[in-house]
N, CA and C of each residue as an Amber inpcrd file, in Angstrom:
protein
   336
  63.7670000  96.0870000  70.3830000  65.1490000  95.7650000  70.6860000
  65.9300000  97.0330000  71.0060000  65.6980000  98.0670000  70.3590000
  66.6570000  99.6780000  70.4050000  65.8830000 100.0240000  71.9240000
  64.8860000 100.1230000  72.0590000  63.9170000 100.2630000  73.5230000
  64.8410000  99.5210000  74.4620000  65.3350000  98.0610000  74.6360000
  65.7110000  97.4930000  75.4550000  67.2620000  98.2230000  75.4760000
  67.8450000  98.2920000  74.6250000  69.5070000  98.8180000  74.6400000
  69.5090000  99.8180000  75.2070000  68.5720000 101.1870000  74.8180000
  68.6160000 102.6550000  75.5070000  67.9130000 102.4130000  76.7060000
  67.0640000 101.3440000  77.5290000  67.1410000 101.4340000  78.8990000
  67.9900000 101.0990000  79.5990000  68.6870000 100.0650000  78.8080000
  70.4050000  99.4460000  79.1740000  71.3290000 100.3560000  79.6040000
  71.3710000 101.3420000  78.4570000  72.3180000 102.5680000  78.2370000
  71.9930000 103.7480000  79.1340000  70.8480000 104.0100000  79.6990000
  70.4870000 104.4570000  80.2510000  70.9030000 104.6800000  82.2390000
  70.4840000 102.6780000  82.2500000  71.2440000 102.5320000  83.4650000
  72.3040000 102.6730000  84.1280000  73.4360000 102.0040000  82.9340000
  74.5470000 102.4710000  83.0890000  74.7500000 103.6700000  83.3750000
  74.4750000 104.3460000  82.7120000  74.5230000 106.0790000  82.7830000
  74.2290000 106.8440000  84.1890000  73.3150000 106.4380000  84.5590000
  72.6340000 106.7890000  85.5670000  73.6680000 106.5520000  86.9260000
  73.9850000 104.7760000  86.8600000  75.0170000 104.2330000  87.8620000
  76.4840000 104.5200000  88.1160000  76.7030000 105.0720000  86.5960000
  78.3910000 105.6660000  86.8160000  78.4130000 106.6780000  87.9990000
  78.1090000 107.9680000  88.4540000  78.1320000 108.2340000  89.5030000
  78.3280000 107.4740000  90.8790000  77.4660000 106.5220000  90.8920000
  77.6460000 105.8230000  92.4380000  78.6110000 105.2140000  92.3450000
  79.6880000 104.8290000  91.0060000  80.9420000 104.1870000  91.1320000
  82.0360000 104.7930000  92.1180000  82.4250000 104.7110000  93.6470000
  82.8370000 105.3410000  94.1970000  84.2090000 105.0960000  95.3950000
  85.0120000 105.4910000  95.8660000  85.9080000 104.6930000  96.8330000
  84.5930000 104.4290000  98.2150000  85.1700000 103.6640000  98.6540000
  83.8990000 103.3740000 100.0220000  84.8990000 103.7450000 100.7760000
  84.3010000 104.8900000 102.0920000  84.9990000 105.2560000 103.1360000
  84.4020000 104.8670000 104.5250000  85.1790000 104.6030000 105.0940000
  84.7390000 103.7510000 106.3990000  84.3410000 105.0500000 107.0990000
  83.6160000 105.4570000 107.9060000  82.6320000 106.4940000 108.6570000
  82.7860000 106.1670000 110.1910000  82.2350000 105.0100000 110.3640000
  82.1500000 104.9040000 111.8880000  82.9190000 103.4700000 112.3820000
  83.6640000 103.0270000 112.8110000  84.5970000 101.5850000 113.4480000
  84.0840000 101.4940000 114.4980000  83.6990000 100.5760000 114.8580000
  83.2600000  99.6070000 116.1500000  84.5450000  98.3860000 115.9390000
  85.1400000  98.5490000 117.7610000  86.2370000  97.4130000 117.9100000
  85.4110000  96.8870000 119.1990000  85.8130000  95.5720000 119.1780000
  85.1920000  94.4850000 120.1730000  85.9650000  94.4060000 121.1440000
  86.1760000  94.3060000 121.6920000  87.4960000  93.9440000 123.3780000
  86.9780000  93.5780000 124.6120000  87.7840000  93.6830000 125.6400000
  87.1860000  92.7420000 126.6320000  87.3800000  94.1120000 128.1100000
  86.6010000  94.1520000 128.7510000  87.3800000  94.9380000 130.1250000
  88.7470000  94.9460000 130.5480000  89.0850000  93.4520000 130.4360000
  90.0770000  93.3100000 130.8570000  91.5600000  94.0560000 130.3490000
  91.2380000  94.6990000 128.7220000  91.9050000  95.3390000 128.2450000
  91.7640000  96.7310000 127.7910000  90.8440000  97.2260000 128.5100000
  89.9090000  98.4010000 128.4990000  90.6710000  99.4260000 129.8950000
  90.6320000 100.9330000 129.6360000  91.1780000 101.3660000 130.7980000
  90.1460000 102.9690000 130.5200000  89.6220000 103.2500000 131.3860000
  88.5320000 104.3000000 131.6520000  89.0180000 105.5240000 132.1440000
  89.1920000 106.2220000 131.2910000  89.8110000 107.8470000 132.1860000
  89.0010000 108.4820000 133.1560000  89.3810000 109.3820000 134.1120000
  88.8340000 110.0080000 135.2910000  87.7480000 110.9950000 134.4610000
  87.8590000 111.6890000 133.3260000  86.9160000 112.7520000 133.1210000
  86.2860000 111.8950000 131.7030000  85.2630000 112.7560000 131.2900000
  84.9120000 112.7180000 130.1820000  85.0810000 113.4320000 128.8790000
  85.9400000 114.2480000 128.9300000  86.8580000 115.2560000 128.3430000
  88.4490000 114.5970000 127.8980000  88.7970000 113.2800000 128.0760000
  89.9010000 112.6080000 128.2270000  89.9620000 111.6530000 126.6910000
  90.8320000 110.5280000 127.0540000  90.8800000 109.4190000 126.5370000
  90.5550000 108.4610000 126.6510000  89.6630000 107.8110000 126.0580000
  89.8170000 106.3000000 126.1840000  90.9150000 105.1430000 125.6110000
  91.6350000 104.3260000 126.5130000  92.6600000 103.5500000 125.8060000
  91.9870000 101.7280000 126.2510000  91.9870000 101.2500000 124.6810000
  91.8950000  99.7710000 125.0900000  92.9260000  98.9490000 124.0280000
  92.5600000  97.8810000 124.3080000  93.1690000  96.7350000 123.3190000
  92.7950000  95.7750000 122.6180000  92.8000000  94.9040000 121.8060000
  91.9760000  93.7650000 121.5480000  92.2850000  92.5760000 121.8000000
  93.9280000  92.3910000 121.7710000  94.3570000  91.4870000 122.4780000
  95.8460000  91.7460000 123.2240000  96.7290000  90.2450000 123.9680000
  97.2930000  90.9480000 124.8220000  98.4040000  91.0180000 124.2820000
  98.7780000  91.0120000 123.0140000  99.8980000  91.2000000 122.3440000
  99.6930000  92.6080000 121.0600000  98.5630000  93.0150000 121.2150000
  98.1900000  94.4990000 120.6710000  98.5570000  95.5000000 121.1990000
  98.3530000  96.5930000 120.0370000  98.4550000  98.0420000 120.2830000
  97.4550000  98.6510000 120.7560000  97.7590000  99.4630000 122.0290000
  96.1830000  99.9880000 122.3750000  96.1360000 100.9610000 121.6950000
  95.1660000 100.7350000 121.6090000  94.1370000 102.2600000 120.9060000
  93.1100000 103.1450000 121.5480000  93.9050000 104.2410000 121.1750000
  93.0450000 105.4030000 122.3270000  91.6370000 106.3710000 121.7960000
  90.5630000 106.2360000 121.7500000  89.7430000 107.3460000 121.2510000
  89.4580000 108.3920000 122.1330000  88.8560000 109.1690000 121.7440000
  88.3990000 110.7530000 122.3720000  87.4730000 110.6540000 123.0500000
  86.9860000 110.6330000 124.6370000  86.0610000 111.3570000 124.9870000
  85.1000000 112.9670000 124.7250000  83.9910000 112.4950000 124.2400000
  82.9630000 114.1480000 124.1610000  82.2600000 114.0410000 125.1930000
  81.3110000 115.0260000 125.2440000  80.0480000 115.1260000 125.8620000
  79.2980000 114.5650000 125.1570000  78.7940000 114.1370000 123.7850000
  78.2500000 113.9410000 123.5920000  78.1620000 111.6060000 122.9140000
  79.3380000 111.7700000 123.4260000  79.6170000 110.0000000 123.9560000
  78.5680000 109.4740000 124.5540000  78.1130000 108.4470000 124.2790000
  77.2760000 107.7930000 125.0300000  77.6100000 106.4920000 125.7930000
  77.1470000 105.6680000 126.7610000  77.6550000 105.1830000 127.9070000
  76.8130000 104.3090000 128.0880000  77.0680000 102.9220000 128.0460000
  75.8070000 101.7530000 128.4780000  76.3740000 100.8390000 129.1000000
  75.8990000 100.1810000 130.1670000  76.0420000  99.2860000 130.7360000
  74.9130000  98.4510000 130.7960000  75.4860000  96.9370000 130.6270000
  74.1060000  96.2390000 130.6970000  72.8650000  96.3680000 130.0170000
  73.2750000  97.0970000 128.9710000  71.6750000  97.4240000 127.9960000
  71.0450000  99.0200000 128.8090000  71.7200000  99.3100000 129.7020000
  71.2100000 100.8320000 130.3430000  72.1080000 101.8580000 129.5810000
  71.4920000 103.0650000 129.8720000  72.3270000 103.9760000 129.6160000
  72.6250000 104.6890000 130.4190000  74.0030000 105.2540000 130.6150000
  74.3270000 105.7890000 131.8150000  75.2050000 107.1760000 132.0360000
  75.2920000 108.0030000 132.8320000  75.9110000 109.2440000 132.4430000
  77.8500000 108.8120000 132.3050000  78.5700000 109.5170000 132.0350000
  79.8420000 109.1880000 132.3330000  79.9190000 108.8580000 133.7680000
  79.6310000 109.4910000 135.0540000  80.0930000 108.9790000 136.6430000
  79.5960000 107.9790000 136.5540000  78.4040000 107.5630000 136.1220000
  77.8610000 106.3050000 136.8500000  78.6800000 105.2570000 135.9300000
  78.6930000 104.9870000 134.8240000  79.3300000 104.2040000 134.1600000
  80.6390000 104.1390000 134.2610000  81.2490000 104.8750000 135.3590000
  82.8890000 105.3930000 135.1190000  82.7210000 104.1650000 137.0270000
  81.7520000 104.2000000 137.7310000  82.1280000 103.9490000 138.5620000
  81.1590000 102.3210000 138.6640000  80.0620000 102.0000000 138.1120000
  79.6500000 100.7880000 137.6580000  81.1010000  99.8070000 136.9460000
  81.6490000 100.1910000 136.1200000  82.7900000  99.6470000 135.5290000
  83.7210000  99.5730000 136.4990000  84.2480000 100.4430000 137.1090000
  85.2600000 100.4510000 137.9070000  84.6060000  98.6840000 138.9790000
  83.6470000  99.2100000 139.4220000  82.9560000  97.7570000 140.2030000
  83.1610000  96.4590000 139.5870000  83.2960000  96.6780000 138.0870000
  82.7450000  94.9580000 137.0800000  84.4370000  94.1870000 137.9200000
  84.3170000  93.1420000 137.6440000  85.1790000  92.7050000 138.1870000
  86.0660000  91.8140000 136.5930000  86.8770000  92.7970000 136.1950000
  87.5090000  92.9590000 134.8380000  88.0900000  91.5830000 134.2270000
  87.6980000  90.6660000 133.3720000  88.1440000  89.7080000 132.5130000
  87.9200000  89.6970000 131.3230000  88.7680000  88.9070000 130.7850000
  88.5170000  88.7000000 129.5880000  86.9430000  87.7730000 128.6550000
  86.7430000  87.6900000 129.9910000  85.2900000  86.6490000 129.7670000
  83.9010000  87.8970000 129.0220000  84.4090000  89.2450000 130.0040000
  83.1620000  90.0440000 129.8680000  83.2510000  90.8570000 128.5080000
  82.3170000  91.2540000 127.6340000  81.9130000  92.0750000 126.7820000
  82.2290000  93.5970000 126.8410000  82.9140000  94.1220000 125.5350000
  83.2400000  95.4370000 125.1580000  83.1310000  96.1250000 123.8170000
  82.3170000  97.2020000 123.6560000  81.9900000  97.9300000 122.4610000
  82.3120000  98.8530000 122.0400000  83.7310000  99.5590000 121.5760000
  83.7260000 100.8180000 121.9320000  83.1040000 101.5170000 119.7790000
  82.3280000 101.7160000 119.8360000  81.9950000 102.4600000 118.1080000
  82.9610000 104.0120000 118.6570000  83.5650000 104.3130000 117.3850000
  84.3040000 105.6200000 117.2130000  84.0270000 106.4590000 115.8930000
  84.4740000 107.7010000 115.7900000  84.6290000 108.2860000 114.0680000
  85.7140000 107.5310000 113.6120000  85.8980000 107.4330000 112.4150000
  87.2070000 106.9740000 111.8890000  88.1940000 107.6820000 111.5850000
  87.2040000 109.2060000 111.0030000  88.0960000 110.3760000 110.8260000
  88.5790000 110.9340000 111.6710000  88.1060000 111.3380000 113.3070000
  88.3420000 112.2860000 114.4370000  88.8460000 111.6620000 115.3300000
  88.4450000 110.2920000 115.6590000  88.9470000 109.2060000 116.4650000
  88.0220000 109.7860000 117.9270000  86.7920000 110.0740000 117.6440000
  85.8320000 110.5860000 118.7810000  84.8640000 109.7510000 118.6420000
  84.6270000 108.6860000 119.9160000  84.1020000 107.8310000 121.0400000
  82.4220000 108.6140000 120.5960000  81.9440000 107.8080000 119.9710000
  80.4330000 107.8040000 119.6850000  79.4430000 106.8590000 121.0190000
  80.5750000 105.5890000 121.1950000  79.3310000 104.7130000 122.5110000
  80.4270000 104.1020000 123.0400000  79.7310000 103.4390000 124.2460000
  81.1800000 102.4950000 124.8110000  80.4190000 101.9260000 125.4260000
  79.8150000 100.7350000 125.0390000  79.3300000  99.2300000 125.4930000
  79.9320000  98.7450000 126.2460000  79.4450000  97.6460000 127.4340000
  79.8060000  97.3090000 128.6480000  79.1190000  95.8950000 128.4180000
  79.0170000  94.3870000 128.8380000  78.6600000  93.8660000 129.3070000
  77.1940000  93.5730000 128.5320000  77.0610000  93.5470000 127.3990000
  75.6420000  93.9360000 126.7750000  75.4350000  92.1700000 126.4000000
């Protein structure tokens, strides 16, 4: 019975550490093209919306952003000018994942 309590006591012990605030790391917002707007460089901003009575929200373009269309991956021009082509509604699919802390554009899903 003392065997079973001090592995008890034990656990606990062990688990107080991981008692912790949870911090959100990476946000993925869903949206549509239609509320999506693509800057000229990749050094810029990205600004979208989620709906049409929202606040847009702008993240950071890097170099090291990544870019997909259609399940491809694509450099910033091609995806800057594939998009520009989509023919923009609310029907079509949007992914943008960001930092939460830096507000820097990790991927930006298209149509997937």
């Amino acid at each position: 019975m003392n065997v079973r309590w001090g592995v008890l006591l034990f656990a606990l012990c062990v688990s107080v550490p991981a008692i912790a605030d949870i911090r959100i790391v990476t946000r993925a917002v869903e949206t549509s093209t239609a509320y999506m707007n693509v800057p000229v460089s990749d050094n810029s901003r990205l600004s979208f919306k989620t709906c049409d009575d929202c606040d847009f929200i702008e993240v950071r373009l890097t170099p090291a952003t990544q870019y997909f269309m259609r399940g491809a991956a694509l450099t910033f021009g091609d995806f800057r000018k594939q998009f520009n082509a989509l023919r923009r509604s609310n029907e079509d699919y949007a992914l943008v994942t960001f930092d939460a802390a830096t507000n820097a554009a990790t991927s930006v899903r298209v149509a997937e």
